[in-house]
N, C-alpha and C positions, 0 to 999 in steps of 0.2 A: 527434497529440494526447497519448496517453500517455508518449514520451517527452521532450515539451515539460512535462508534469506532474510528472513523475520527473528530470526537470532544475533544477527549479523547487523541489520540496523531497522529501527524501530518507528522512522520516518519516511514513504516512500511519496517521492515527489511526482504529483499528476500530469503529465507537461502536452501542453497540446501547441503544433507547431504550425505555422503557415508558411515557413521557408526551411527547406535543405540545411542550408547553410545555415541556420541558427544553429544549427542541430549538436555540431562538435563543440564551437565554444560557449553554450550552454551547459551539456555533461561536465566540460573540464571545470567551469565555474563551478558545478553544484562541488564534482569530488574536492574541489579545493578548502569547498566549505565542511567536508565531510561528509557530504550523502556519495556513495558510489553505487547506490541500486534507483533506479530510475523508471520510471513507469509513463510511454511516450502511447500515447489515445491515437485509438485510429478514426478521429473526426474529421482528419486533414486528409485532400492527395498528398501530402506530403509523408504523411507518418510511416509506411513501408520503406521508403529511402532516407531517412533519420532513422529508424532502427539500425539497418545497414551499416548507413556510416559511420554511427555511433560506435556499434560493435566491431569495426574493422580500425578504426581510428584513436578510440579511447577504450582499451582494454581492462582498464582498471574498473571501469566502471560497469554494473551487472544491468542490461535492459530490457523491460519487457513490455508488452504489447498490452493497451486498455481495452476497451469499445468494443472488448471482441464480442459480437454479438451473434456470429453465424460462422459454421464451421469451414466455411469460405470464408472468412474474414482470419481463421484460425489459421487456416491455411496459408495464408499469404504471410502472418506474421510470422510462423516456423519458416517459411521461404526466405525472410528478412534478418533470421535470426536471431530474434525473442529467444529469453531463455527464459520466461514467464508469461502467463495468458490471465487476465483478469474482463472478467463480462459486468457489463450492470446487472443482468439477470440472468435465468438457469431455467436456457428453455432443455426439452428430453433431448432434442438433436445436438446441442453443445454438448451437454453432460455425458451423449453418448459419444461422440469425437473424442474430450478431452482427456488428459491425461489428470489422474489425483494429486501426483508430484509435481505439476510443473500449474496447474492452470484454477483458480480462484472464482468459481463461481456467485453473482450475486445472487444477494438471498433479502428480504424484507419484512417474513413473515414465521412461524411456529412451521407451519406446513412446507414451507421452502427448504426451510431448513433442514428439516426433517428426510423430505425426499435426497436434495442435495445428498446427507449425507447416508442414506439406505444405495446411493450409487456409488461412493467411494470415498466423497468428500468432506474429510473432517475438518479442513479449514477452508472458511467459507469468506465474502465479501459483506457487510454489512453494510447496505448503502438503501436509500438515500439516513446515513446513521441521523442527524440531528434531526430531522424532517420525523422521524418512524420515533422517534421518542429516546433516544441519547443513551448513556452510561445506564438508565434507570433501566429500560426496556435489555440490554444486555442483562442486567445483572436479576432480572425476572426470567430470563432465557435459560439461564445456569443452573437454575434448582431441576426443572425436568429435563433439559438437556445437558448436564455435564460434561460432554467427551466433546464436547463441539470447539472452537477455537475460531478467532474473527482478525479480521483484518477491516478495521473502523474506517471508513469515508462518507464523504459528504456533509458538509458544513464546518467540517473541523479545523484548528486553527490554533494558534499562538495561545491564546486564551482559555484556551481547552483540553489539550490534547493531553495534560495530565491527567486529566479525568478520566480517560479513555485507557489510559496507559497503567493506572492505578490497579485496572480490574484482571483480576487474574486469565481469563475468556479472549482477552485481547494481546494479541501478538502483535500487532503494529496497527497505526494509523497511515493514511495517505489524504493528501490535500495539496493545494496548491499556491497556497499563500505565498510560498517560496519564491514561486514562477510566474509571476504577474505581468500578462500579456504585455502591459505598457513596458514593463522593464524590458521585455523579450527582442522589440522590436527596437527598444531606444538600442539595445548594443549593449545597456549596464551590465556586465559579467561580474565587476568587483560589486555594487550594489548586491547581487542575486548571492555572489557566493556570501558576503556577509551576513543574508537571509537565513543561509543555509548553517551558517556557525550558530544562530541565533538559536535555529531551529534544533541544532545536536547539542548545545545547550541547555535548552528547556527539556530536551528527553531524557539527558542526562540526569537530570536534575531529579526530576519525575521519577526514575527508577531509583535513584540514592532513598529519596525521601520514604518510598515503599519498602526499600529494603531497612534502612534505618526501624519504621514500622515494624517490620515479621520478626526483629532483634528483639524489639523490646516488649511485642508480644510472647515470645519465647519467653525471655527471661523471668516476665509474669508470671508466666505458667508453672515453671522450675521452683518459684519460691512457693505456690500455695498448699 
């Protein structure tokens, strides 16, 4: 599931909501711009009934549940209709609730990650990522952990997210530059979705230019 998700699109937007009713025509704005997977935090009373509406409302779009922090908090989002679970951390009682396919546990260190994935989970949440040391700190993670797979957040942005997108260990970023509280409330939709084109823009871009790269490192290799 999640790496059918993270196959599918390689930006997931962090969206944390203080009203219901933001909730539809926010999603329709991002899929307009091209994100259709969406990632709504449970910091708000609001977030369990924006899941909801979200998923009964705008179908095209795939949503899942942040913040989850306690397998009551798990719970209410499978209640709301999450088809994805993402924690900042990975306490045992998450890791023993969740599911491997569907739910993203955060990881920060060698030892997290490690446990994370001796329970089932081979793709993990990499957070706080620019804070714990960036691109460099993943690509130090790879040499003894190789089978492991990340999902980049925290700090990441317009200016970056190549970087993170470049390393072979990372399946997606999420951030929320896209979704900027000020715009949420002003009602901007065309504003946000423009974010959003910006944003599948520069990811686009980002995978051309690597693939472009493993081309013409091949082709190196063929002639020597």
């Amino acid at each position: 599931m999640l790496e059918a998700i993270f196959a599918r699109q390689k930006i997931i937007p962090v969206i944390t909501l203080d009203r219901v009713e933001d909730a539809v025509p926010l999603a329709c704005a991002l899929s307009s711009g091209g994100l259709d997977v969406l990632e709504v935090t449970f910091r708000t009373e609001a977030a369990a009934a924006a899941i909801q509406v979200i998923r009964d409302q705008v179908p095209a779009v795939t949503v899942g549940a942040g913040t989850v922090t306690t397998p009551a908090i798990l719970q209410a989002a499978e209640t709301a209709g999450a088809t994805f679970f993402v924690s900042p951390g990975a306490t045992d009682a998450l890791l023993s609730a969740a599911n491997p396919r569907t739910f993203l546990p955060g990881v920060a260190t060698l030892s997290e990650m490690m446990r994370a994935f001796d329970a089932g989970f081979q793709i993990q949440k990499f957070f706080p990522a620019e804070a714990l040391g960036g691109t460099n700190f993943l690509r130090s993670v790879s040499a003894p952990l190789p089978q492991l797979q990340f999902c980049a957040t925290g700090g990441i942005h317009a200016g970056n997210l190549a970087d993170y997108l470049a390393l072979p260990s990372v399946l997606a970023i999420g951030g929320s530059w896209m979704v900027p509280a000020g715009l949420i409330r002003a009602g901007d939709w065309d504003e946000i979705t423009r974010l959003a084109q910006s944003a599948c823009s520069l990811a686009a871009g980002a995978l051309s230019s690597e693939l472009d790269k493993a081309v013409q490192s091949k082709g190196s290799l063929s002639h020597e």
